[in-house]
N, C-alpha and C positions, 0 to 999 in steps of 0.2 A: 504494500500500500504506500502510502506517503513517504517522502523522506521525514525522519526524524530528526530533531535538531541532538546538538552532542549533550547530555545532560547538564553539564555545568554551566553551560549557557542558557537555561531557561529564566524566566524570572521569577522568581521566590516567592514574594512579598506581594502580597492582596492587600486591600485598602483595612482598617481597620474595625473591629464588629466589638460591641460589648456582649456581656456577658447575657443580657437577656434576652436581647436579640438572638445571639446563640444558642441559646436553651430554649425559644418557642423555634428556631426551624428544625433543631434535632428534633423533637418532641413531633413535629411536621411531617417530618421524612422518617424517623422511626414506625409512626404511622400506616406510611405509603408501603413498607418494607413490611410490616405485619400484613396489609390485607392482600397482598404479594404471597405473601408467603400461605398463607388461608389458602388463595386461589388454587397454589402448587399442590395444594396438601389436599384439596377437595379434586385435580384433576388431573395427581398422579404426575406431577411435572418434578424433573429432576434439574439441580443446581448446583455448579460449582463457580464459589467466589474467588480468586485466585491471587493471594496479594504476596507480592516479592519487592526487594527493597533493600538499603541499606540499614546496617546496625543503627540504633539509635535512631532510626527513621519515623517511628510513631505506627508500626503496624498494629501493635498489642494495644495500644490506645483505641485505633479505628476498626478495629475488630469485636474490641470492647461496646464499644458503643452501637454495630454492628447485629450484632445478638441479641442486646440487652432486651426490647421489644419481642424477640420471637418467640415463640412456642418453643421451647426448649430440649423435646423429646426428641423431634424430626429435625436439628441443625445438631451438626457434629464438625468441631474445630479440632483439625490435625494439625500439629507443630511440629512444621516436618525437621528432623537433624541428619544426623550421619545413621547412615543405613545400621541394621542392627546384624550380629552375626548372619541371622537367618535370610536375610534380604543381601546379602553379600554374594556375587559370585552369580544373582539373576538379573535379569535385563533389569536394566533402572525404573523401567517404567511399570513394575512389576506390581513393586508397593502401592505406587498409585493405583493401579486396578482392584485394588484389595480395600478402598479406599475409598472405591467410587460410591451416590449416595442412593439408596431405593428408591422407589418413587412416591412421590414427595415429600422427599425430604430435602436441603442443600447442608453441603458440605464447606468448610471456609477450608480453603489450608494457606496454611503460616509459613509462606516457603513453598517451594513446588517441584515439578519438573524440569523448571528448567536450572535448578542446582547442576543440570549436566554441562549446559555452556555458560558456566558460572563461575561458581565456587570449584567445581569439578576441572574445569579448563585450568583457572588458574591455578591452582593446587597441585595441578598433572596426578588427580584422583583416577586422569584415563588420559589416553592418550590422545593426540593429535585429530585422528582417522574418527575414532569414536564423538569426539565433541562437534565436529563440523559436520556428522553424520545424522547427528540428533536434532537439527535444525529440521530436516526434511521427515526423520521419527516422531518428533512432535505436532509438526503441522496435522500429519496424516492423523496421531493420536485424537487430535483435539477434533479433526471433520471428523472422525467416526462416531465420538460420540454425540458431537450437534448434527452430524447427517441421522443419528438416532432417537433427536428429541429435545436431547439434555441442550439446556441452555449455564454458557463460558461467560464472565464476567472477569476479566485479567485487569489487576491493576497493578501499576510499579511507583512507587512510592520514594520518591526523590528529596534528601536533604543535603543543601550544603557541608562541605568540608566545615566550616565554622560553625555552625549552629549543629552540625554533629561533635566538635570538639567539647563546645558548653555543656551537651546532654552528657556526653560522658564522664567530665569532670563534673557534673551534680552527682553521678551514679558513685564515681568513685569518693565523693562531699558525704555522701549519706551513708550510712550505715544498712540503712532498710532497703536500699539500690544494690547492695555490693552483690545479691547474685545477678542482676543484671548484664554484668559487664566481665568477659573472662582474658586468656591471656589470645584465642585467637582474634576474638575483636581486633588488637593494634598491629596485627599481623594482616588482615584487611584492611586498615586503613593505611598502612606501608606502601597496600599497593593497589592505590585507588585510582589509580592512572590505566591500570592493567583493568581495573574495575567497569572505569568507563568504558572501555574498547570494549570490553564483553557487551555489554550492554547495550551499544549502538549495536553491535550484529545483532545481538538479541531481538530490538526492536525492531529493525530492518527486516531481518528476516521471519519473524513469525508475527508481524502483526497478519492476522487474516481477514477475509470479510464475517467469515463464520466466528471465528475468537478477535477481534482487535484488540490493542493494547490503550490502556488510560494512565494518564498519565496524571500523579496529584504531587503538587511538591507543597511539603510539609515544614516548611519553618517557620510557620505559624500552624501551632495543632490544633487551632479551633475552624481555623479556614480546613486545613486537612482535613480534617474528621466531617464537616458538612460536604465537600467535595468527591469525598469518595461516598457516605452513602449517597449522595445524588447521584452517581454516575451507576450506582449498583441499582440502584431504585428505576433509573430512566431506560435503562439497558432491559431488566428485566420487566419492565411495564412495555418497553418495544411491544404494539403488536397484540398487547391483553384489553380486554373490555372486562373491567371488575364490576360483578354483578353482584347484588345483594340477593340472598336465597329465602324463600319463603320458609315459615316454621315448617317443617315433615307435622301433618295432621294426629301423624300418631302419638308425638310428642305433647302435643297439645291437648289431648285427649289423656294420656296419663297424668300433664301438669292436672287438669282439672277433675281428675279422681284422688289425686292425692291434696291438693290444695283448695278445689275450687276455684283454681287461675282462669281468666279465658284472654287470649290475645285481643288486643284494640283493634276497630276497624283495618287499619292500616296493616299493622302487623299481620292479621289473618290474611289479608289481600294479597300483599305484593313484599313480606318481608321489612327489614328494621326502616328503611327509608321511605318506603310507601312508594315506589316510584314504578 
């Protein structure tokens, strides 16, 4: 798709929001994100949110905020790390098929697939052959399962070298931070040069029409956190008509043996909006 600009040339900084303002649009889009997530959960629709990014980037924040709204049973957040013994030694993409969510449910994962032209490249977890191979492994991964329904929501999560220095110096400031922050973190940030170059292939080559990539930069976490559920919210609203459902009669019919309830004109007609 498009060319991608180099990440550290984007621009950071959005105009500035108070705090209440920020807590009626979360409160907004948290919303939008629930009766989303109802819809999926009433018509079997399957979902994976896809968020990757820099240490100190604010994922665990907008993941945080992410959830907090949903139905709890049917969303499952993986935080993906370094393969486990048993995952060692099978295709990479392996874990993630182990991984994927029933229908409906969605899935967040913290980290992803593409750890292979990543962390993996840069680290030489594999080699050469293998990481510029999985450019064309993934694409295909990601059509199969949107050629099967499942709706891909990717987002990369972009902070400054400087206002990643700050977060990590509070982490290392605080006591209540310090598992935060380990010794591979300044072992990535050594080589964030080598970081960027993955990253521009990354987005070059697997933005697609069926998965494209979004892009939030996060040095302001309150701009980040409304930005990315928006684009989670707008992505997956693409294309739905949210409908309100009338009570099931039979329900109504038990409320008003057990209680004596009877639904209001409206509600018995056309459900909670009357529409």
């Amino acid at each position: 798709m498009g060319k991608w600009p180099r990440l550290d040339k984007i621009e950071m900084i959005d105009g500035p929001i108070d705090k209440d303002t920020y807590e009626k649009q979360l409160k907004d889009l948290q919303q939008r994100l629930l009766d989303l997530h109802i819809h999926h959960l009433r018509t079997g629709g399957r979902v994976m949110i896809c968020i990757d990014g820099w240490d100190a980037a604010g994922k665990g924040g907008l993941i945080e905020r992410l959830v907090a709204g949903l139905e709890p049973k049917s969303v499952q957040v993986h935080r993906i790390s370094a393969p486990t013994p048993e995952e060692q030694g099978r295709h990479y993409l392996w874990r993630f098929w182990n991984r994927l969510p029933a229908p409906g449910n969605w899935a967040i994962f913290d980290r992803t697939w593409y750890g292979r032209v990543l962390v993996e490249r840069i680290e030489g977890f594999c080699d050469k052959s293998a990481w510029k191979r999985a450019y064309r492994e993934i694409n295909e991964f990601e059509r199969q399962l949107t050629d099967d329904g499942a709706r891909i929501v990717k987002l990369l999560v972009h902070v400054s070298a400087e206002e990643q220095k700050r977060r990590m110096i509070e982490r290392l400031s605080k006591p209540s931070k310090h598992y935060k922050i380990g010794l591979e973190d300044f072992r990535n940030i050594a080589k964030r040069e080598q970081y960027l170059d993955a990253y521009q292939d990354m987005l070059q080559k697997t933005d697609t029409e069926h998965a494209p990539w979004h892009l939030v930069a996060s040095d302001d976490k309150m701009h980040a956190r409304l930005a990315g559920l928006r684009i989670v919210a707008d992505a997956l609203g693409e294309g739905v008509t949210l409908e309100d459902h009338a009570l099931d009669p039979r329900i109504a019919e038990a409320a008003y043996e057990a209680w004596g309830w009877k639904p209001s004109k409206g509600e018995k007609k056309n459900g909670k909006n009357g529409k």
